[in-house]
C-alpha positions in Angstrom: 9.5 9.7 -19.1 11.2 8.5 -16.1 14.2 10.2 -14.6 15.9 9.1 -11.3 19.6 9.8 -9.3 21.9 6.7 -9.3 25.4 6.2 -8.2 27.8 5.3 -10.9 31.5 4.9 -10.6 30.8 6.4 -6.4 28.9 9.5 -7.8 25.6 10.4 -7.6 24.4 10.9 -11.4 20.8 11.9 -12.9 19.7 9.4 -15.3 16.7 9.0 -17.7 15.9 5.5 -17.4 14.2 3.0 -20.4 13.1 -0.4 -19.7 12.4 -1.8 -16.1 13.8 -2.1 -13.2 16.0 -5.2 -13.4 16.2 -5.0 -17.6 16.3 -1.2 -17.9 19.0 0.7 -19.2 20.6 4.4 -17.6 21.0 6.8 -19.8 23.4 9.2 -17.7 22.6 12.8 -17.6 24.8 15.7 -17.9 22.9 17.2 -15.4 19.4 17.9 -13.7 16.6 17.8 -15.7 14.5 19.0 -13.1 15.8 22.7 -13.4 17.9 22.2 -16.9 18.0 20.6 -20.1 20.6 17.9 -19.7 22.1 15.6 -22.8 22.6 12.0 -22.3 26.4 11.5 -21.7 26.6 7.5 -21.6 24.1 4.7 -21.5 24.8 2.0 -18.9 22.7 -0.9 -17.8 20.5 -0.1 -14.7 21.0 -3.0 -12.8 23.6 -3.0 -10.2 23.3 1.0 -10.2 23.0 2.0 -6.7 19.7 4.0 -6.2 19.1 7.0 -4.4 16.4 9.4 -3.7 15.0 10.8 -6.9 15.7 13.9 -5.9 17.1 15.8 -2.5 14.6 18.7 -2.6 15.7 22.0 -1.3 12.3 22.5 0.9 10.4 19.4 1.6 6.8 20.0 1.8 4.4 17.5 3.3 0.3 17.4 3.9 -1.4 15.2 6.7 -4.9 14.1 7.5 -5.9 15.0 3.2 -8.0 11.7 2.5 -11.4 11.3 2.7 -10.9 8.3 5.0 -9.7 10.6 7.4 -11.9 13.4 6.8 -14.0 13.3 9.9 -10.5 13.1 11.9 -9.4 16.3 9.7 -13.1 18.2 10.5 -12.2 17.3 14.4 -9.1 19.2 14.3 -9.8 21.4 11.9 -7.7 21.2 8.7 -10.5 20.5 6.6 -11.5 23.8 6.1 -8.2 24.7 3.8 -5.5 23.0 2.1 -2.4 22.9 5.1 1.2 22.2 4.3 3.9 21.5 6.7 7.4 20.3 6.5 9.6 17.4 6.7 13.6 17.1 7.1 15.6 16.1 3.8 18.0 14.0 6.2 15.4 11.5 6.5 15.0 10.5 2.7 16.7 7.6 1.8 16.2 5.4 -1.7 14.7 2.5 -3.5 16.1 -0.2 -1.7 17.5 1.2 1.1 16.8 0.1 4.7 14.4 1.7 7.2 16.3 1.3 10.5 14.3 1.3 13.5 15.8 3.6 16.3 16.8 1.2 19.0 14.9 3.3 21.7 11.3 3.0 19.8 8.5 2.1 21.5 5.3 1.9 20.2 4.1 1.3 17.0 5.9 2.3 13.9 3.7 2.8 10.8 4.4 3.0 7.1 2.3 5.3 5.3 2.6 5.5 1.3 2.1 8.8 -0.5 1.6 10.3 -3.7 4.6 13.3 -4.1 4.6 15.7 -6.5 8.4 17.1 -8.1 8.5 20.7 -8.6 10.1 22.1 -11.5 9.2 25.8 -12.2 9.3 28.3 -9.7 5.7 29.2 -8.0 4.3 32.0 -6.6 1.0 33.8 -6.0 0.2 30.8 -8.6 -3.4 30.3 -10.3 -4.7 26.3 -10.5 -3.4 26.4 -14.6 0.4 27.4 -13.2 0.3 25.2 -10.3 -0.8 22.0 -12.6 2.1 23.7 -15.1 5.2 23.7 -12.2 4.7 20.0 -11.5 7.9 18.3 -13.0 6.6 14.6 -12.6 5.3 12.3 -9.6 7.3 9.9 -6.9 6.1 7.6 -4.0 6.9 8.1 -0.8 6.8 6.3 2.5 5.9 8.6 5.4 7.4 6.3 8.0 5.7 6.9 11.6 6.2 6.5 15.1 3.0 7.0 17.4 4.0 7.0 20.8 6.6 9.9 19.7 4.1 11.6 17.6 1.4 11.7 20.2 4.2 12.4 23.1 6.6 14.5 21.7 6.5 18.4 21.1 7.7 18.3 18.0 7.7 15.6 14.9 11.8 15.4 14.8 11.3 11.2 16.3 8.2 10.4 15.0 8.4 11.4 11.4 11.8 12.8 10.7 14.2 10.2 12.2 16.9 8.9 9.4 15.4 7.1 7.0 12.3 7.7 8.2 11.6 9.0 4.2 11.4 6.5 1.6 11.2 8.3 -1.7 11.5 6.6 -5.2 12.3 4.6 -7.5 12.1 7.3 -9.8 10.1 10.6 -11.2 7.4 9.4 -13.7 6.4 12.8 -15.9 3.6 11.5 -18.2 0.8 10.6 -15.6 -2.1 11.4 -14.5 -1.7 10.9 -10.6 -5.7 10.7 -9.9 -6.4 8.3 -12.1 -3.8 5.7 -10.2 -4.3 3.4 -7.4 -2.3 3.2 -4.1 -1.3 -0.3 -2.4 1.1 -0.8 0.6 2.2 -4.6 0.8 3.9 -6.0 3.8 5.8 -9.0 3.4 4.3 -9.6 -0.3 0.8 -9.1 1.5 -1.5 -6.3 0.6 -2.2 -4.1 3.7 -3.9 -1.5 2.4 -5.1 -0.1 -1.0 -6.9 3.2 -1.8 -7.7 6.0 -5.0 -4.7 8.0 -5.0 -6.9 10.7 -6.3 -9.2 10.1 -3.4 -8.0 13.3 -2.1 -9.9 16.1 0.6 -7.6 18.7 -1.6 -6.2 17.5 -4.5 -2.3 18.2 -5.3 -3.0 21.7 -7.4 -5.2 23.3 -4.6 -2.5 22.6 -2.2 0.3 24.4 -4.3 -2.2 27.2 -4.9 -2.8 27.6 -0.9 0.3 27.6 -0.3 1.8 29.9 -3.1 0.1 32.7 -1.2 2.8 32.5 1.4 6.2 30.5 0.4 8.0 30.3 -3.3 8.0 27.1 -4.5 11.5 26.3 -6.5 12.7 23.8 -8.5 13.7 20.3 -7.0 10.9 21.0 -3.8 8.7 18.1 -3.1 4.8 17.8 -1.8 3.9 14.7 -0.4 0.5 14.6 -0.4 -0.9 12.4 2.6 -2.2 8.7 2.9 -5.1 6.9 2.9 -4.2 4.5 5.1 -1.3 3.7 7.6 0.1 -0.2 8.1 2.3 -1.7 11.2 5.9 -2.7 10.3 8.1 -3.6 12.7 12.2 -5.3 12.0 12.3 -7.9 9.6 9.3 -6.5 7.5 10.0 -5.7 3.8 7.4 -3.1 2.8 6.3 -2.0 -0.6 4.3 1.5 -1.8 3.3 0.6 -5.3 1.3 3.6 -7.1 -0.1 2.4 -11.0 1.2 4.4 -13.5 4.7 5.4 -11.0 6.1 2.4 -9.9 6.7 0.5 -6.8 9.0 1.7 -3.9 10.7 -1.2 -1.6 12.4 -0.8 1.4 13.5 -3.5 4.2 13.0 -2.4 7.7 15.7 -3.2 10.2 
């Protein structure tokens, strides 16, 4: 089942959707069904529904260097010992659809970097593998937008990684898939820059949530993204696009 926030009438609504994504339909929710158990209020066509972030998570969780592309980088600084998760800032998520504005004092290259992200929907604590795989509401994409010069020069990620819009996350939560059976592909422009397993993972998402347990709660509406395999240049005028099989595709203009 897919679910996904939308604006209707100027509010933000959840919605379960049916269809696709220029013939779907909405079915407006009486509320979250990420924490609830929401009835369908009105159906309305999905087209022409503004899109938002599938859902604005109340911690924002996020994991670096986790393929195996990158495993001899991750050995070199070593985090490849034990799953690792860090954070990101909820003011840089934006939608499907919504532009990734390039801060007018960039330099350096700015990368997009497309991610498998896992929705929380039970809390988690102290959790085994079985409770981890049980807390995971459904799966989004996201697009880990980068700047190097301010990730390599800066003391903290606040430019480089958490600059608004810097987040790309959407179009929507898929619940009935398995994530490490899909296949990631970043297109730039229509052309494919990159393509990897998803599930080609150092950690895969459960180990990550069980690591991590240990030390933090993990509530409903939180979100793990869970790393690239590969990062892509985009600069203004780009139109980039994170499709994972099985999900969906995430598209965002860069200006």
């Amino acid at each position: 089942m897919r679910y996904t926030r939308v604006v209707h009438h100027g509010r933000p609504r959840w919605a379960r959707l049916e269809g696709g994504a220029q013939d779907g339909v909405a079915h407006l929710l009486s509320g979250s069904p990420v924490d609830g158990d929401p009835v369908d209020v009105a159906t309305v066509p999905l087209d022409g529904l503004g899109r938002l972030p599938p859902v604005v998570p109340g911690v924002f969780y996020a994991v670096g260097l986790n393929y195996r592309a990158h495993l001899d980088r991750a050995r070199e600084l070593g985090l490849a010992g034990r799953p690792e998760v860090g954070y990101r800032a909820s003011n840089a998520l934006v939608g499907d659809g919504a532009a990734i504005r390039v801060p007018p004092d960039l330099t350096g290259q700015l990368e997009a970097e497309g991610e498998l992200v896992a929705v929380i929907g039970a809390p988690l604590r102290r959790a085994s593998r079985e409770q981890a795989r049980a807390a995971v509401f459904g799966w989004t994409i996201g697009n880990d937008v980068s700047a190097r010069d301010w990730q390599r020069t800066d003391s903290s990620l606040l430019r480089a990684k958490n600059s608004d819009t810097f987040k790309p996350m959407g179009p929507w939560i898929e619940t009935d898939v398995d994530p490490m059976a899909q296949t990631t592909t970043v297109r730039v422009n229509g052309v494919p820059a990159a393509s990897f397993a998803t599930g080609d993972m150092i950690f895969d998402p459960w180990e990550h949530l069980v690591e991590a347990s240990r030390y933090v709660t993990f509530h409903p509406g939180d979100v793990l993204w869970l790393g690239t395999g590969a990062a892509c240049p985009i600069t203004a005028g780009d139109v980039v696009e994170v499709e994972i099989t099985g999900i969906g595709t995430l598209t965002n203009p860069v200006e």
